[in-house]
N, C-alpha and C positions, 0 to 999 in steps of 0.2 A: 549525755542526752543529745540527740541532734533535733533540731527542731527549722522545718521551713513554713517560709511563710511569701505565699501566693499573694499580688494584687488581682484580685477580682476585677477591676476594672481593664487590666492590659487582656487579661484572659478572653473576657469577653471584645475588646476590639481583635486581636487576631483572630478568635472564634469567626468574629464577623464577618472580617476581610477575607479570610478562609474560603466563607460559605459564598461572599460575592464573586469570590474568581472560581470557583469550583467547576462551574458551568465551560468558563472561556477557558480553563485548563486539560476539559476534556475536548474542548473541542480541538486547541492546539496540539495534543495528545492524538488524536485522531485523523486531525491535517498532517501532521508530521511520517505516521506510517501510512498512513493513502500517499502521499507525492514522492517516498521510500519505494513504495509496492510500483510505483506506474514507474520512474523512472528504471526500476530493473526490471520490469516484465520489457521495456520499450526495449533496453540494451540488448536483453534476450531475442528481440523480434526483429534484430536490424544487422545479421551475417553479412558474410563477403558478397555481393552481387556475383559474384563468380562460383559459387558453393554450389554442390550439386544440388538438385531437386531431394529436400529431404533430410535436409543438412538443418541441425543445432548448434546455433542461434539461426533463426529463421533466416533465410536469405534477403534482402532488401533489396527488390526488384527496381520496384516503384516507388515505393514508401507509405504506399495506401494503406497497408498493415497498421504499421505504426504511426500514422496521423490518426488512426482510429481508436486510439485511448483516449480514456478520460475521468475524471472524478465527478462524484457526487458527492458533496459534504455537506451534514447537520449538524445538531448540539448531538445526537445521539448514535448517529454512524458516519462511517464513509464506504462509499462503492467505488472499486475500481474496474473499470469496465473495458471493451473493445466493442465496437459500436459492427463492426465489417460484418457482413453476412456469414463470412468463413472464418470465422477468427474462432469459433469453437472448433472447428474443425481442423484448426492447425492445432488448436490447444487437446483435443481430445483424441485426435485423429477421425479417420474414415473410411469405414472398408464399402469402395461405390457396391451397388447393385444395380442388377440388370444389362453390364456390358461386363463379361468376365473378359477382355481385354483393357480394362480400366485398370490403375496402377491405385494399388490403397496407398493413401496418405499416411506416413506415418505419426505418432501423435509428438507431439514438443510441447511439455507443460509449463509454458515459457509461467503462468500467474503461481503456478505449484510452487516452481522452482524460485522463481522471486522472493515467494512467501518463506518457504524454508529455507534460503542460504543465504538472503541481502539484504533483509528484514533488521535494521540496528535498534532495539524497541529501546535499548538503555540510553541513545541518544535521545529518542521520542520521549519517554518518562522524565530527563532531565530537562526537556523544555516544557511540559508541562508542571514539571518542581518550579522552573523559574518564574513561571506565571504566577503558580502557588505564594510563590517569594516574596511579588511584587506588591501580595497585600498585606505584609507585614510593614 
């Protein structure tokens, strides 16, 4: 026969402790892949100054591009963003109209590319485990 036997009382404090960092665990969870996602859209956006026009990782002229990220963080998302008027337009590309000697933009999905290859979520998940942790 195997027989276990649970204290009800521990059960219910880590229950507790659980439910009270759950909140701060998401949001760590969420800070941790926002400031992920900015830092390699930004590496993506800051090329040789010498690259041609057109060139991936964006060339970094000025650095106006890339002073133009930034986060928005809640309990329940986070936004990563580029604030520039053209920063869609490097990200999705451009084909001008109305001067057919205008040069289209090509697109460089510096947020796509971020998201799908620099994205480390199992490092994110194990700090928000650690938070979890904290209220045991």
């Amino acid at each position: 026969m195997f027989r276990t036997v649970v204290d009800a009382s521990d059960t219910v404090k880590l229950l507790d402790g659980t439910a009270r960092n759950s909140r701060a665990a998401a949001r760590a969870l969420m800070r941790s892949l926002a400031i992920q996602l900015q830092r390699a859209a930004v590496k993506r956006s800051t090329g040789a100054k010498s690259a041609a026009p057109g060139a991936y990782p964006i060339p970094r002229r000025t650095g106006t591009h890339a002073r133009g990220f930034a986060i928005e963080l809640s309990d329940r998302s986070a936004i990563v963003f580029n604030a520039n008027v053209y920063a869609r337009s490097l990200h999705d590309g451009f084909r001008p109209y109305g001067n057919p000697h205008a040069k289209v933009i090509p697109a460089r999905p510096y947020f796509d590319d971020a998201m799908e290859k620099d994205l480390d979520v199992d490092a994110a998940l194990a700090i928000a485990d650690k938070v979890l942790g904290d209220s045991a």
